[in-house]
DSSP file (Angstrom, degrees, kcal/mol; ACC not computed):
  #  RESIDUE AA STRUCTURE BP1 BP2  ACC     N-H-->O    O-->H-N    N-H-->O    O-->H-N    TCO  KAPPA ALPHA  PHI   PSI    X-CA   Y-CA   Z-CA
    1    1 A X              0   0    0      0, 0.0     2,-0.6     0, 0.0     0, 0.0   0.000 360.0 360.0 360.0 140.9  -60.5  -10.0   -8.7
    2    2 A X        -     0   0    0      1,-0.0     2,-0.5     5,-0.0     5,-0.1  -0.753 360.0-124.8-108.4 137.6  -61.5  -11.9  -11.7
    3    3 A X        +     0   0    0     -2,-0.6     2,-0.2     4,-0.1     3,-0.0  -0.808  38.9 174.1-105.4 132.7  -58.2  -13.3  -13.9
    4    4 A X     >  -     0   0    0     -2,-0.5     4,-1.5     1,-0.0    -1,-0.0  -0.371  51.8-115.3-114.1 176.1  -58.3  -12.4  -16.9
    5    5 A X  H  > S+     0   0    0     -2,-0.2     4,-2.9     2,-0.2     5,-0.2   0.898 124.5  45.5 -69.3 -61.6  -56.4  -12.4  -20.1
    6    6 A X  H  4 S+     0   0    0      1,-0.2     4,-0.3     2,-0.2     5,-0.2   0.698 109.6  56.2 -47.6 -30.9  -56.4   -8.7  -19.7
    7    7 A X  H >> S+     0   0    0      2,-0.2     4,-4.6     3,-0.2     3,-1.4   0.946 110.2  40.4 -67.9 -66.7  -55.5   -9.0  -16.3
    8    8 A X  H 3X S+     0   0    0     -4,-1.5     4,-2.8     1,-0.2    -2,-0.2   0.813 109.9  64.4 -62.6 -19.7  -52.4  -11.0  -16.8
    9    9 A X  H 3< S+     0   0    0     -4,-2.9    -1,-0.2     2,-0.2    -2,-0.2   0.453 104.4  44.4 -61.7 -19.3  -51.8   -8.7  -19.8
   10   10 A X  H X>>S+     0   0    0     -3,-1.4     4,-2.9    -4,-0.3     3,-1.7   0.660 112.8  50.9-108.8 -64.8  -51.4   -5.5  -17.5
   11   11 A X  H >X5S+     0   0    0     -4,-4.6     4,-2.6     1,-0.3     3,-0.6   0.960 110.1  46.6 -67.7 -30.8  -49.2   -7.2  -14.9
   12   12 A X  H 3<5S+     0   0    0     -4,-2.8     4,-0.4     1,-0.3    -1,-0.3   0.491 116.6  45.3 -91.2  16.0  -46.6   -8.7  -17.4
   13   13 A X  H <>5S+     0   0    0     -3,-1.7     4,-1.8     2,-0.2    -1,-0.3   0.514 109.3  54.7-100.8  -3.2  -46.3   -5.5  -19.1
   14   14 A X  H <X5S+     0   0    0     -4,-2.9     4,-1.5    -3,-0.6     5,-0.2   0.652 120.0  40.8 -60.5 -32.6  -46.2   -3.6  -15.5
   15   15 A X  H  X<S+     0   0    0     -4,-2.6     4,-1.8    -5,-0.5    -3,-0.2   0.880 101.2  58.1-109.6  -2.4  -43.4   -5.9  -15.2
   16   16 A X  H  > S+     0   0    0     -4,-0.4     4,-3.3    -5,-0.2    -1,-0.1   0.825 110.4  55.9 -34.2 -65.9  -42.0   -5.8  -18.5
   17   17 A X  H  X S+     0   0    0     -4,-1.8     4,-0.6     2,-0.2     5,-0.4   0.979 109.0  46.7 -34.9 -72.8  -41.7   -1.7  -17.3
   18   18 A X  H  X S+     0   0    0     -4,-1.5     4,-1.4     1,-0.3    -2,-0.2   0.867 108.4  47.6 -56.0 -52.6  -40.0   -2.6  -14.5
   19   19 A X  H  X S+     0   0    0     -4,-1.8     4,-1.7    -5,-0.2     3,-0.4   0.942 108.7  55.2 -73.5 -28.1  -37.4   -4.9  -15.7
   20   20 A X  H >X S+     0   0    0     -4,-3.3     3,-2.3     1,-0.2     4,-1.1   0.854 109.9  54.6 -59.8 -71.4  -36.3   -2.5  -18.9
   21   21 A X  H 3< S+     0   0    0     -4,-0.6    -1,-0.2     1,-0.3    -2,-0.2   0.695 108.3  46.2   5.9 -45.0  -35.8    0.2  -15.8
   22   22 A X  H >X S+     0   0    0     -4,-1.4     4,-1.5    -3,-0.4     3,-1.1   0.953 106.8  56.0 -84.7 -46.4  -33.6   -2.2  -14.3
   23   23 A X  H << S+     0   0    0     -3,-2.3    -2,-0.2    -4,-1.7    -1,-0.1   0.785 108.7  52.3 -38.6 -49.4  -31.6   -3.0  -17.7
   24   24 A X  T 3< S+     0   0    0     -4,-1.1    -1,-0.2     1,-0.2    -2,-0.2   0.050 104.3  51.7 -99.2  22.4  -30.8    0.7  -17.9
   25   25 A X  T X4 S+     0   0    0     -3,-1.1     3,-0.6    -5,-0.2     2,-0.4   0.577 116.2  44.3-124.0 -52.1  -29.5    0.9  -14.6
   26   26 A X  T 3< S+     0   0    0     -4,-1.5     3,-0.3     1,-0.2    -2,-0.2  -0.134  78.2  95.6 -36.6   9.0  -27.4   -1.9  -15.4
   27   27 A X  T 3  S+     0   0    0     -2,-0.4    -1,-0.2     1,-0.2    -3,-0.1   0.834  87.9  44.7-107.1 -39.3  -26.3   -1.1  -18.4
   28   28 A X  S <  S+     0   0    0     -3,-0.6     2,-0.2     2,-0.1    -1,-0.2   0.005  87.6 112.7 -94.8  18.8  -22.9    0.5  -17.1
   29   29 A X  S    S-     0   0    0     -3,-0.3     2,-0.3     1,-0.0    -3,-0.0  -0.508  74.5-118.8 -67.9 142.8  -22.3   -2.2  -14.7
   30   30 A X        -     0   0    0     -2,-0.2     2,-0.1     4,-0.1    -2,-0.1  -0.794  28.1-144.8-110.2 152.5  -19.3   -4.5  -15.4
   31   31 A X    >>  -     0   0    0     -2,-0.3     4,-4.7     1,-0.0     3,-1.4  -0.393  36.1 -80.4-119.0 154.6  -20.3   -8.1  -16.0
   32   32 A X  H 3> S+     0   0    0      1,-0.4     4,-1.4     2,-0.2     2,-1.1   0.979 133.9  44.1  -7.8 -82.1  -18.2  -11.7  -14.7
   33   33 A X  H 34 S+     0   0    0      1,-0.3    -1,-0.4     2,-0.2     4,-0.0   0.101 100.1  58.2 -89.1  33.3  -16.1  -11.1  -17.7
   34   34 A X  H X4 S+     0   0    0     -3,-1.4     3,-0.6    -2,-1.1    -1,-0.3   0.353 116.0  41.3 -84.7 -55.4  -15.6   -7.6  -17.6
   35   35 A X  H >< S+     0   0    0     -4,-4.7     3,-1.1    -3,-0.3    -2,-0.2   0.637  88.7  98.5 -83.6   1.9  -13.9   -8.4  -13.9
   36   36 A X  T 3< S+     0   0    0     -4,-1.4    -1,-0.2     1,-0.3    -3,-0.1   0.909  87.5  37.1 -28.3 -59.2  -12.1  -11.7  -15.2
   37   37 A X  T <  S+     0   0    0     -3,-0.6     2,-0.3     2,-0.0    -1,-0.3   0.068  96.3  98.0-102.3  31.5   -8.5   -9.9  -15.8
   38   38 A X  S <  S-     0   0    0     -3,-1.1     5,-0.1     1,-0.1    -3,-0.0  -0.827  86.3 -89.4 -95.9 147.9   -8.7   -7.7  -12.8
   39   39 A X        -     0   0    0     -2,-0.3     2,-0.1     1,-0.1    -1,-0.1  -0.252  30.1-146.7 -54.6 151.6   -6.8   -9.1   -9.7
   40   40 A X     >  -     0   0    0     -3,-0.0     4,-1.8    -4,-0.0     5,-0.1  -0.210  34.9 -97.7-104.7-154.9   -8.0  -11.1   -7.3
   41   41 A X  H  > S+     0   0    0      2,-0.2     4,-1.4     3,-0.2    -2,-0.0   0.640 128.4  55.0-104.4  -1.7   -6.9  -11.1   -3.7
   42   42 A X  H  > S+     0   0    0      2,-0.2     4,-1.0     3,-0.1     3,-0.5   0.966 106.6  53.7 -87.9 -58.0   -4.6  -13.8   -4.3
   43   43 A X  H >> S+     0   0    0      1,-0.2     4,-1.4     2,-0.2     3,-1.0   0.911 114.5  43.1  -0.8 -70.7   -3.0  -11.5   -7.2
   44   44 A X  H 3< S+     0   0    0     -4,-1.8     3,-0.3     1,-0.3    -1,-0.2   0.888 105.7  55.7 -88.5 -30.0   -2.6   -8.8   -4.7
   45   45 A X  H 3X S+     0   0    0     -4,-1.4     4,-1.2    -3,-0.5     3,-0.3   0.687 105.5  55.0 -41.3 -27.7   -1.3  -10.7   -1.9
   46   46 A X  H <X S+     0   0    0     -3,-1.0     4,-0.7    -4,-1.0    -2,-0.2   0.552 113.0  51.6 -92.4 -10.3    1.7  -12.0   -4.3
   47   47 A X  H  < S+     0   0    0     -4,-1.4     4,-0.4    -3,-0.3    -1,-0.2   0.519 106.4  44.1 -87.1  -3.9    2.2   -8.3   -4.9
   48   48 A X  H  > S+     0   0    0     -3,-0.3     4,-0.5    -4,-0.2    -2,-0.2   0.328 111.4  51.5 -95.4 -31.5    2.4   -7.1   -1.8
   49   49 A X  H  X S+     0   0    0     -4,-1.2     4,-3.3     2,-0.2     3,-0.4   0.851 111.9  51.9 -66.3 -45.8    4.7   -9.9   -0.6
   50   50 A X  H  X S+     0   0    0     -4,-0.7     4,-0.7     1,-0.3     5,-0.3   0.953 112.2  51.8 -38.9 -67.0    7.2   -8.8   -4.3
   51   51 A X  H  > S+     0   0    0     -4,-0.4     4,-1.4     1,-0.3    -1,-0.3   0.622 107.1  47.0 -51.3 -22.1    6.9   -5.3   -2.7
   52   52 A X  H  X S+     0   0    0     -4,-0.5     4,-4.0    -3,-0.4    -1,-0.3   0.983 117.7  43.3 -58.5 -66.7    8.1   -6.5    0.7
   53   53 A X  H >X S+     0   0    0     -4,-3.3     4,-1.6     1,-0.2     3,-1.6   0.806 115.6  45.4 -38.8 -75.1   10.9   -8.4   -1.1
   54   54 A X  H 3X>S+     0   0    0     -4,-0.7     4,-6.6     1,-0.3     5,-0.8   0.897 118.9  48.0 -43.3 -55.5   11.9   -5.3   -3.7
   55   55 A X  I 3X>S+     0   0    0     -4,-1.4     5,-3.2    -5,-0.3     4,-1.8   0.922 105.1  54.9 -60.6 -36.3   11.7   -2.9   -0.6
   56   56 A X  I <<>S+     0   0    0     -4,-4.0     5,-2.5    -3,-1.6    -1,-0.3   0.927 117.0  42.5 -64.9 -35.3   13.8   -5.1    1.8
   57   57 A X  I  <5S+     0   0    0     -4,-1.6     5,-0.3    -5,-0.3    -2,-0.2   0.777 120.3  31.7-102.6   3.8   16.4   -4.9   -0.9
   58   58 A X  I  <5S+     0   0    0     -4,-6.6    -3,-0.2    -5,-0.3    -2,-0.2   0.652 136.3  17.3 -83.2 -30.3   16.6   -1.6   -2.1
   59   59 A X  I  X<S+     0   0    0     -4,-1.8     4,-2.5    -5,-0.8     5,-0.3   0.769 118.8  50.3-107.3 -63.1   15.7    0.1    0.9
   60   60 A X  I  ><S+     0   0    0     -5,-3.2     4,-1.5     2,-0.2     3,-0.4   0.884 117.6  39.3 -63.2 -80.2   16.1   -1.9    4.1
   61   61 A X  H >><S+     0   0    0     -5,-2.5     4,-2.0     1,-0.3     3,-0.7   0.820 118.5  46.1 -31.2 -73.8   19.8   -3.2    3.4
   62   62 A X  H 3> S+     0   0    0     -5,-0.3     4,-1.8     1,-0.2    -1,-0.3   0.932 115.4  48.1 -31.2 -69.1   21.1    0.1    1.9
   63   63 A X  H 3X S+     0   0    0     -4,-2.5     4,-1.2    -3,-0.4    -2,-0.2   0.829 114.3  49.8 -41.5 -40.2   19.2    2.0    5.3
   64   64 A X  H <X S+     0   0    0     -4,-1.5     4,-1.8    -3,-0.7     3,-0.5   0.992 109.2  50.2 -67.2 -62.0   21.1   -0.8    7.9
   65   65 A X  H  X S+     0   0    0     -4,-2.0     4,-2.2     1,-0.2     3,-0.3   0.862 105.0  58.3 -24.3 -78.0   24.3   -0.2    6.3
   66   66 A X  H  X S+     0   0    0     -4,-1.8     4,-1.0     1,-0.2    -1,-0.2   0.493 109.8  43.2 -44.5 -16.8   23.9    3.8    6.7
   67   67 A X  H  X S+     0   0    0     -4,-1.2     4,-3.0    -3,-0.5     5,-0.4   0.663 107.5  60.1 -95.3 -13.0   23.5    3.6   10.4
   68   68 A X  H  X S+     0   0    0     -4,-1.8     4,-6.4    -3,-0.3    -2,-0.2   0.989 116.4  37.1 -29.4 -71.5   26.3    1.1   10.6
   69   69 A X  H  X S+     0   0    0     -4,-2.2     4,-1.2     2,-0.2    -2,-0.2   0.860 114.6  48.0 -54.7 -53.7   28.1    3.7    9.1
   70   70 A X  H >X S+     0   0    0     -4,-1.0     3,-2.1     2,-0.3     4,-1.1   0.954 116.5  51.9 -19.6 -83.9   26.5    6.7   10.9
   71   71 A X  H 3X S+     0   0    0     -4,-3.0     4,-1.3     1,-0.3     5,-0.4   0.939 111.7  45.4 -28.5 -74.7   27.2    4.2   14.2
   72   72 A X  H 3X S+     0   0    0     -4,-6.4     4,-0.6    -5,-0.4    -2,-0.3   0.718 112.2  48.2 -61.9 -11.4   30.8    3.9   13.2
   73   73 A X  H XX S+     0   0    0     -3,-2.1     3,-4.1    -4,-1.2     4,-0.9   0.938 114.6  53.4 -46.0 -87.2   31.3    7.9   12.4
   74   74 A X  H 3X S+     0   0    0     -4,-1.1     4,-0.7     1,-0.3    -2,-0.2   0.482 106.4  48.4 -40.3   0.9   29.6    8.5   15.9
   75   75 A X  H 3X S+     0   0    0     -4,-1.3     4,-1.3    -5,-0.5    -1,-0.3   0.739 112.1  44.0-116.1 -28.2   31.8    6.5   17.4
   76   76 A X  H <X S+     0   0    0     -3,-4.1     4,-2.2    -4,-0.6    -2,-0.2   0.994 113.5  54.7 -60.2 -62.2   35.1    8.1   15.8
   77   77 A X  H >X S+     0   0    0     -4,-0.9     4,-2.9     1,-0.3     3,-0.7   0.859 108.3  53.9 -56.2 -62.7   33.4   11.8   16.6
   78   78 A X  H 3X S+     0   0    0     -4,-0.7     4,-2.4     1,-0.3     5,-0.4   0.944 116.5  34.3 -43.9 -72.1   33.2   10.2   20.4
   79   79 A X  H 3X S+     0   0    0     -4,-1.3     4,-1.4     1,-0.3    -1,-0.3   0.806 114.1  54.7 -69.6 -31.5   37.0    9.4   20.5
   80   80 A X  H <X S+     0   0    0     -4,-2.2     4,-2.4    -3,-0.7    -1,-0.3   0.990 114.4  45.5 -56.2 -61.7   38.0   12.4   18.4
   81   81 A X  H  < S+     0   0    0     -4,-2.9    -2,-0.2     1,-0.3    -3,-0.2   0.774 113.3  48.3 -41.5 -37.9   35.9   14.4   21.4
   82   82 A X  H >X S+     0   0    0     -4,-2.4     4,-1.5    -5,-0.4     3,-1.4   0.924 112.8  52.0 -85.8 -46.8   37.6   12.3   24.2
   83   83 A X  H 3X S+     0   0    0     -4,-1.4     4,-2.2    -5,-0.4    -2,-0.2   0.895 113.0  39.5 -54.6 -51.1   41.2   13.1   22.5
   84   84 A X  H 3< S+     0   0    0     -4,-2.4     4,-0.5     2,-0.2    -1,-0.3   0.391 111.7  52.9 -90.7  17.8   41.0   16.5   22.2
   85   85 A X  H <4 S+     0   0    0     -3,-1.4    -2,-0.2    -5,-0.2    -1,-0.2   0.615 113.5  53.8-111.0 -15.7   39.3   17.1   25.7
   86   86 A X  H >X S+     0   0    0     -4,-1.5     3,-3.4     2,-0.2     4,-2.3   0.926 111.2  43.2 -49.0 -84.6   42.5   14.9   26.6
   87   87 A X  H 3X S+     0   0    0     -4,-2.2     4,-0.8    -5,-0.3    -2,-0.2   0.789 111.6  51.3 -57.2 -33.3   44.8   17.3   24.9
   88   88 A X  H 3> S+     0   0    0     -4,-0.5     4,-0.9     2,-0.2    -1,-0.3   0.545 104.1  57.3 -64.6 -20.2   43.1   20.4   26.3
   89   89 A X  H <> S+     0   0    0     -3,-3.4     4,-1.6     2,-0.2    -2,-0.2   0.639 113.6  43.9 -99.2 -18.7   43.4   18.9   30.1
   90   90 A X  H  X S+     0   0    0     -4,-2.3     4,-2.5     2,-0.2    -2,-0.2   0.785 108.6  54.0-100.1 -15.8   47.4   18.8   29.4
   91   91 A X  H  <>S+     0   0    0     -4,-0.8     5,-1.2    -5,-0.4    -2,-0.2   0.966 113.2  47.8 -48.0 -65.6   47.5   22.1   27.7
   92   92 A X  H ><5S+     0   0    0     -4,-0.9     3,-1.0     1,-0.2    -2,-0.2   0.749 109.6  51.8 -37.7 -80.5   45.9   23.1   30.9
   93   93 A X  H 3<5S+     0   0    0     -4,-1.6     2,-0.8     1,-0.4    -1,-0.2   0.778 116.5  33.7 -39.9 -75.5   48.3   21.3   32.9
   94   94 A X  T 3<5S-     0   0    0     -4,-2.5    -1,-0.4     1,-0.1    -2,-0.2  -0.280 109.9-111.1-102.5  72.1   51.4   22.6   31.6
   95   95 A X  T < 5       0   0    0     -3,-1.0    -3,-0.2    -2,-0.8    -2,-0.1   0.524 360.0 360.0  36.2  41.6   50.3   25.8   30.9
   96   96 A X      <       0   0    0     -5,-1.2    -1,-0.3    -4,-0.2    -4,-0.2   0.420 360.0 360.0 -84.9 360.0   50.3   26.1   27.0
């Protein structure tokens, strides 16, 4: 293969082809600065730690409380039970 002017003339416009093809596959690709103001993973780790925070105090506290409470109902309902099964065994007894 002899190099030519012609020669070299063919391949850089074979590759000329190629790279607009490539351009126009690229074209709707987001660039460095197109992903600049997106989060990073440090960004989304400090936002997932907030959400811990937000959730432990809107949710978790409130949620602890209501089975506190819950606990302490079940534990009246228990002694209410035990009282009237009490009161029922002396009905019994003297024949009310």
């Amino acid at each position: 293969m002899e190099l030519t002017k012609e020669h070299f003339d063919q391949q850089l416009g074979a590759l000329n082809h190629w790279l607009g093809k490539i351009e126009q596959r690229m074209d709707g690709m987001a660039t460095k600065t197109d992903l600049r103001p997106l989060a990073t993973k440090a960004d989304v780790r400090e936002g997932v730690e907030e959400l811990a925070r937000i959730i432990a105090t809107t949710v978790a506290k409130p949620m602890e409380q209501h089975f506190a409470e819950l606990k302490a109902e079940l534990a009246m309902h228990q002694r209410v039970q035990r009282l009237e099964n009490d009161i029922n065994k002396i009905k019994a007894a003297l024949h009310l």
